[in-house]
C-alpha positions in Angstrom: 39.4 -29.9 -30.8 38.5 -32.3 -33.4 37.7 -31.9 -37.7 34.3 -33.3 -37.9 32.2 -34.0 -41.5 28.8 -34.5 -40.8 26.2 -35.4 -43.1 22.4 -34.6 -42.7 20.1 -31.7 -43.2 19.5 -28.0 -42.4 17.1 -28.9 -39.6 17.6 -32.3 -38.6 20.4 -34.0 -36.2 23.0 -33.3 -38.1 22.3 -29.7 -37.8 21.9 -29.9 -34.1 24.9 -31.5 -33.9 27.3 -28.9 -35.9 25.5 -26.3 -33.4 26.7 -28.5 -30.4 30.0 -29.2 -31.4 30.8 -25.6 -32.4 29.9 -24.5 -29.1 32.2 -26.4 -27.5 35.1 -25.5 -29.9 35.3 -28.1 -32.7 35.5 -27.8 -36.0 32.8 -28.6 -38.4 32.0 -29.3 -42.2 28.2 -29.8 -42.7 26.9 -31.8 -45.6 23.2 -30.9 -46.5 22.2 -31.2 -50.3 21.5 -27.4 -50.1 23.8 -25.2 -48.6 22.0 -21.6 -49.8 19.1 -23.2 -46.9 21.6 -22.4 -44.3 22.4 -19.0 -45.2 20.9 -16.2 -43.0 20.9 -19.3 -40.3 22.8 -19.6 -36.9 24.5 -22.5 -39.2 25.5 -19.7 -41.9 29.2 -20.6 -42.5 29.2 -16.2 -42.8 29.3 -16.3 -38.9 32.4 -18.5 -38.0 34.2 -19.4 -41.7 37.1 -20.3 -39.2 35.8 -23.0 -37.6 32.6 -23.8 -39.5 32.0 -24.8 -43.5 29.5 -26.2 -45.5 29.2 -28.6 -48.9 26.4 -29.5 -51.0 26.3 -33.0 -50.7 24.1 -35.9 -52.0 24.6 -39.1 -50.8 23.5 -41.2 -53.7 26.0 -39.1 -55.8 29.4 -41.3 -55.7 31.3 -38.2 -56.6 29.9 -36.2 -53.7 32.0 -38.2 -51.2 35.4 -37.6 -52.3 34.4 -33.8 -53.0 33.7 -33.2 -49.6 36.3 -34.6 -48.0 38.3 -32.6 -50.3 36.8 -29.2 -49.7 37.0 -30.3 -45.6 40.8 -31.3 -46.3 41.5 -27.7 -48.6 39.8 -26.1 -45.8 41.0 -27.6 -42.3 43.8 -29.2 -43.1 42.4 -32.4 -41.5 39.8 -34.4 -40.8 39.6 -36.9 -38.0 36.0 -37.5 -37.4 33.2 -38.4 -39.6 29.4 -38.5 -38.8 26.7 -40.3 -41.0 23.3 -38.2 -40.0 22.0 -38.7 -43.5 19.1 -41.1 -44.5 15.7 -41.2 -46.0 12.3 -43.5 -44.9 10.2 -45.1 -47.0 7.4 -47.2 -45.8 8.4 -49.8 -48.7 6.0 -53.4 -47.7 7.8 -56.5 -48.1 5.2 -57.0 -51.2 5.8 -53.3 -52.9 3.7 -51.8 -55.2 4.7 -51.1 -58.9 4.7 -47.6 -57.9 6.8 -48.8 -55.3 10.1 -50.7 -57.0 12.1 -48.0 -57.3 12.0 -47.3 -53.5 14.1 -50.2 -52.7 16.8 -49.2 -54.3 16.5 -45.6 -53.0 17.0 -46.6 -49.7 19.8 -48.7 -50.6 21.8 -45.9 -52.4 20.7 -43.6 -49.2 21.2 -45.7 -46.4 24.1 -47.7 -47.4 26.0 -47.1 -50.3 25.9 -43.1 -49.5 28.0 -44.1 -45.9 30.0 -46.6 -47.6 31.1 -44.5 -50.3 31.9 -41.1 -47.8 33.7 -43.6 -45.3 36.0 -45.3 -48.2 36.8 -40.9 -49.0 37.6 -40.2 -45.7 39.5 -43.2 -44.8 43.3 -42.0 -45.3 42.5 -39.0 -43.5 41.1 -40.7 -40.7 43.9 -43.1 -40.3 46.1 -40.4 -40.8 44.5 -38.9 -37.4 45.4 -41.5 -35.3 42.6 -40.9 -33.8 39.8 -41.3 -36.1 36.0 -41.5 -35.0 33.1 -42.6 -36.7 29.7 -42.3 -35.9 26.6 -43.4 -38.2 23.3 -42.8 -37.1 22.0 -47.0 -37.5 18.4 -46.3 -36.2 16.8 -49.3 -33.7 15.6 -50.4 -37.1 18.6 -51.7 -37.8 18.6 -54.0 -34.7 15.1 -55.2 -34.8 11.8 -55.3 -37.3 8.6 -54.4 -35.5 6.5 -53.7 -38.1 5.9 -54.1 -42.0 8.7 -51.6 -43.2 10.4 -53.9 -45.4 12.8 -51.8 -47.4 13.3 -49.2 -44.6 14.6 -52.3 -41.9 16.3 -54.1 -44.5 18.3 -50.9 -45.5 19.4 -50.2 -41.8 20.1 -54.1 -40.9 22.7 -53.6 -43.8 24.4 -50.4 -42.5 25.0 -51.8 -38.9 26.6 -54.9 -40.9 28.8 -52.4 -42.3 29.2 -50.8 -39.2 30.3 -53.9 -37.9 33.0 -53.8 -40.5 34.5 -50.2 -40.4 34.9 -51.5 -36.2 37.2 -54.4 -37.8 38.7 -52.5 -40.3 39.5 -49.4 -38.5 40.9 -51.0 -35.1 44.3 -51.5 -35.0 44.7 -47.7 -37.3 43.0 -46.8 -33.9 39.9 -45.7 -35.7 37.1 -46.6 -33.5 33.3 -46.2 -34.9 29.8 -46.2 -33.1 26.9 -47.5 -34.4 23.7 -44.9 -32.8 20.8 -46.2 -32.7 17.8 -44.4 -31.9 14.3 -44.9 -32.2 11.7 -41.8 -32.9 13.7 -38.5 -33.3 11.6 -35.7 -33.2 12.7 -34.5 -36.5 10.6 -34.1 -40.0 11.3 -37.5 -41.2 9.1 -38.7 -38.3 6.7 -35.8 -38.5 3.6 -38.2 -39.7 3.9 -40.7 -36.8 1.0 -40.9 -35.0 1.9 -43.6 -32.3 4.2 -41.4 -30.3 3.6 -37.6 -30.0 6.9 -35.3 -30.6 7.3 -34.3 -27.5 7.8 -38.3 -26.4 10.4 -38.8 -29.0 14.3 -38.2 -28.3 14.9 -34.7 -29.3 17.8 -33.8 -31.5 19.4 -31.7 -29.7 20.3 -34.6 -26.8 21.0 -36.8 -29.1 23.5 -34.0 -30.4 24.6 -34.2 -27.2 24.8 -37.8 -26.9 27.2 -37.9 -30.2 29.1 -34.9 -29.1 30.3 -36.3 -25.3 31.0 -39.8 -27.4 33.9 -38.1 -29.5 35.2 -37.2 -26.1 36.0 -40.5 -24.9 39.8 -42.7 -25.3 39.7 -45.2 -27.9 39.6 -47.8 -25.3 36.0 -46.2 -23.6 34.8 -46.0 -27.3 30.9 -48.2 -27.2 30.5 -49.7 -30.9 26.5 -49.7 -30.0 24.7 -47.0 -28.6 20.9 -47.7 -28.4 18.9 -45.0 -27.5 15.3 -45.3 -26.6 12.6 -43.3 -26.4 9.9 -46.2 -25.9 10.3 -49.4 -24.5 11.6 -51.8 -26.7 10.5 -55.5 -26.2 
């Protein structure tokens, strides 16, 4: 049985992730920036405040980080897993608009700084674990650019370089971190793509499924990169 803190929202991966891993007996804080949207849910805290807790959580707040590790802490005791589901798209060009400059640095707070800040909270816990896991949902953006989204590609290219450096950081305090990397999830942040219909796209719930079976595996069967495709990727 593991402590996991995911991040995400009420109906996206993360959320089809808590449901997966509670099944199977883990433990799970769930960060969404609303928590009132998951009362009444199957995710209502209400129905398993044992094993299952949620936190308001907004990852371009600094503060946010270390509160939620400290309400998962105050609640659990521990916390030896950490799961970055949270992240925003913008279709930000590499020549923005002036309606557009703020969006750069939207999807730098998101996309990289709000990981970076909730990994730097968690990270005594985790090495406390001896056992810690990380997972961040990277996106195949953040291994490629195949189109014109600038800001978006740039933002994910950074997180797998950070990635890269929770692996080295983490590896002899037997923390071990995968970088996921999917392309179309069938979720609302891809709801107006009109290339690939939803029922083409990876669906949360494997991908859930995916992440869960990952935290099963020794730290020496641990992948760093797991790409997952739903098209083929040239």
């Amino acid at each position: 049985m593991r402590t996991v803190v995911i991040t995400g929202s009420s109906r996206g991966i993360g959320a089809a992730l808590a449901r997966t891993l509670i099944q199977q007996g883990h433990r799970v804080c769930l960060a969404v920036r609303d928590p009132s949207s998951l009362l009444g849910t199957d995710l209502d805290p209400s129905q398993d405040p044992v094993n299952l807790i949620s936190c308001s959580y907004d990852a371009r707040v600094p503060a946010d980080a270390q509160r939620l590790v400290e309400t998962a802490l105050g609640h659990f005791g521990s916390l030896d897993s950490l799961i970055h589901c949270a992240g925003i798209l913008r279709r930000t060009p590499l020549l923005f608009s002036e309606q557009e400059r703020s969006e750069p640095d939207e999807l730098w707070k998101v996309n990289v700084m709000g990981p970076w800040w909730l990994t730097r909270a968690a990270w005594p816990a985790l090495v406390e674990s001896r056992q810690g896991r990380i997972q961040v949902l990277v996106s195949m953006s953040g291994k490629r650019c195949k189109g014109v989204l600038a800001g978006y590609t740039a933002s994910k290219f950074a997180l797998m370089g950070l990635c890269q450096t929770m692996r080295n950081e983490g590896w002899d305090q037997d923390i071990r971190v995968t970088a996921v990397c999917p392309g179309w999830v069938n979720t609302e942040m891809a709801a107006g793509v009109e290339t690939m219909a939803p029922e083409q796209m990876t669906q949360p719930e494997d991908l859930a499924s995916l992440c869960a079976h990952l935290l099963t595996l020794p730290a020496a069967a641990v992948p760093f990169e797991c790409a997952v495709n739903a098209s083929l990727e040239r």
